[in-house]
C-alpha positions in Angstrom: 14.4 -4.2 13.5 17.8 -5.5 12.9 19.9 -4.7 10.3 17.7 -4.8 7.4 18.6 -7.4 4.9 19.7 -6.3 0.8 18.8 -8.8 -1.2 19.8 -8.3 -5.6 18.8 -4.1 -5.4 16.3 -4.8 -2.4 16.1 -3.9 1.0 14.0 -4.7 3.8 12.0 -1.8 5.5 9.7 -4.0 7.6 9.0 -7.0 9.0 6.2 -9.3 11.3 5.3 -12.6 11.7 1.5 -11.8 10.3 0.8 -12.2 6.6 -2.1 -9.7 7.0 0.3 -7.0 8.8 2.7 -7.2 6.1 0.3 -7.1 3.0 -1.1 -4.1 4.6 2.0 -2.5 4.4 3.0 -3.8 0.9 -0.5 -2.0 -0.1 0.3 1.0 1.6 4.1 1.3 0.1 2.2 0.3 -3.8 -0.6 3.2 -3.2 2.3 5.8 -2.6 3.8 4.3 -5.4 6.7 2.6 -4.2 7.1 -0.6 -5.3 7.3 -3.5 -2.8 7.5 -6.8 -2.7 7.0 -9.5 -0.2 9.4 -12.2 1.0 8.5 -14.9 3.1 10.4 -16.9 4.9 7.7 -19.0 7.1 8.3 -22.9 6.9 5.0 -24.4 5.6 5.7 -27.5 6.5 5.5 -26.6 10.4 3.0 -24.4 11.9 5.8 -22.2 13.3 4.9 -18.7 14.2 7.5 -17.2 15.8 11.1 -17.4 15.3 13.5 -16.8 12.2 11.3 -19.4 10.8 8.3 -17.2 10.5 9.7 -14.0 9.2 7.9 -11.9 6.6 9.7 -9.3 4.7 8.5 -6.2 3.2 11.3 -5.1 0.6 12.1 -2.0 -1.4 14.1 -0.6 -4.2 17.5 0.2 -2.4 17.0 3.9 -3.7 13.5 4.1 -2.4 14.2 2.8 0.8 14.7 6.5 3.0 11.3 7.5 1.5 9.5 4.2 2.6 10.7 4.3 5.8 9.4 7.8 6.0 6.0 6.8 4.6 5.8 3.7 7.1 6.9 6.2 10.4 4.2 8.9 9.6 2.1 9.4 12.3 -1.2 7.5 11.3 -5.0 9.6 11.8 -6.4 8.4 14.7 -9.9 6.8 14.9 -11.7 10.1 15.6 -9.8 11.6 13.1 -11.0 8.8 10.4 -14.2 8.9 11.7 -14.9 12.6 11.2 -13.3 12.6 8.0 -15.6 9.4 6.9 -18.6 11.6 8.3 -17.6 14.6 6.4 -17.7 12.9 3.1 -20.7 13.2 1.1 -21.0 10.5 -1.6 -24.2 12.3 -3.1 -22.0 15.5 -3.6 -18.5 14.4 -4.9 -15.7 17.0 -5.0 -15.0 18.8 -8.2 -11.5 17.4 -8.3 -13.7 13.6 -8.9 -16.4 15.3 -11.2 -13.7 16.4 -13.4 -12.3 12.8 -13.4 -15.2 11.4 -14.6 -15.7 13.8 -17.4 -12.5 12.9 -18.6 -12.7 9.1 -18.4 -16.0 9.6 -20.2 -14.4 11.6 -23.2 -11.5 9.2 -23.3 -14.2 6.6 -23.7 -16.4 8.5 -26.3 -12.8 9.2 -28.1 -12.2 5.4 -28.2 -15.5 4.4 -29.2 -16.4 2.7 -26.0 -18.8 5.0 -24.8 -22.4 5.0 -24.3 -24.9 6.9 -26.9 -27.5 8.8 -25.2 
């Protein structure tokens, strides 16, 4: 990546030519909650796909930017990694951490009168 554009407090930390690539990392940025926006710069009125014409930006916060570019240069599970993680999980049997969740949505919703009655 060249030097990565600033744009009114925003910066650049990646860039494709793929919507899908860079809504991927958008989602991935918003999950760790850092906020990111993306700017396109594709001409609609030409099916270009390559070229300066194409680009799609993933910005930043400036002051978020070291720890997005960390976040997007972490070494990502591999497939067998995901898969026995997937495999481990046991939807009948959720961890306590998710039990505990639930109790306390439901009391929030008993507090707040939405609720159900059993």
């Amino acid at each position: 990546m060249n030097e990565p554009k600033h744009i009114d407090g925003w910066v650049e930390v990646f860039q494709s030519g793929i919507d899908y690539e860079a809504d991927l990392v958008r989602d991935r940025l918003d999950d760790s909650g850092i906020e990111a926006v993306i700017m396109r710069k594709k001409d609609r009125s030409f099916s270009l796909t390559q070229g300066s014409m194409s680009r799609i930006h993933v910005m930043v916060p400036e002051a978020r930017q070291e720890e997005a570019i960390s976040l997007l240069s972490a070494e990502v599970p591999s497939g067998e990694e995901l898969d026995r993680i997937a495999l481990a999980a046991d939807p009948e049997n959720p961890s306590k951490e998710v039990v505990r969740d639930q109790d306390e949505r439901a009391e929030a919703n008993a507090d707040n009168g939405t609720g159900e009655v059993k």
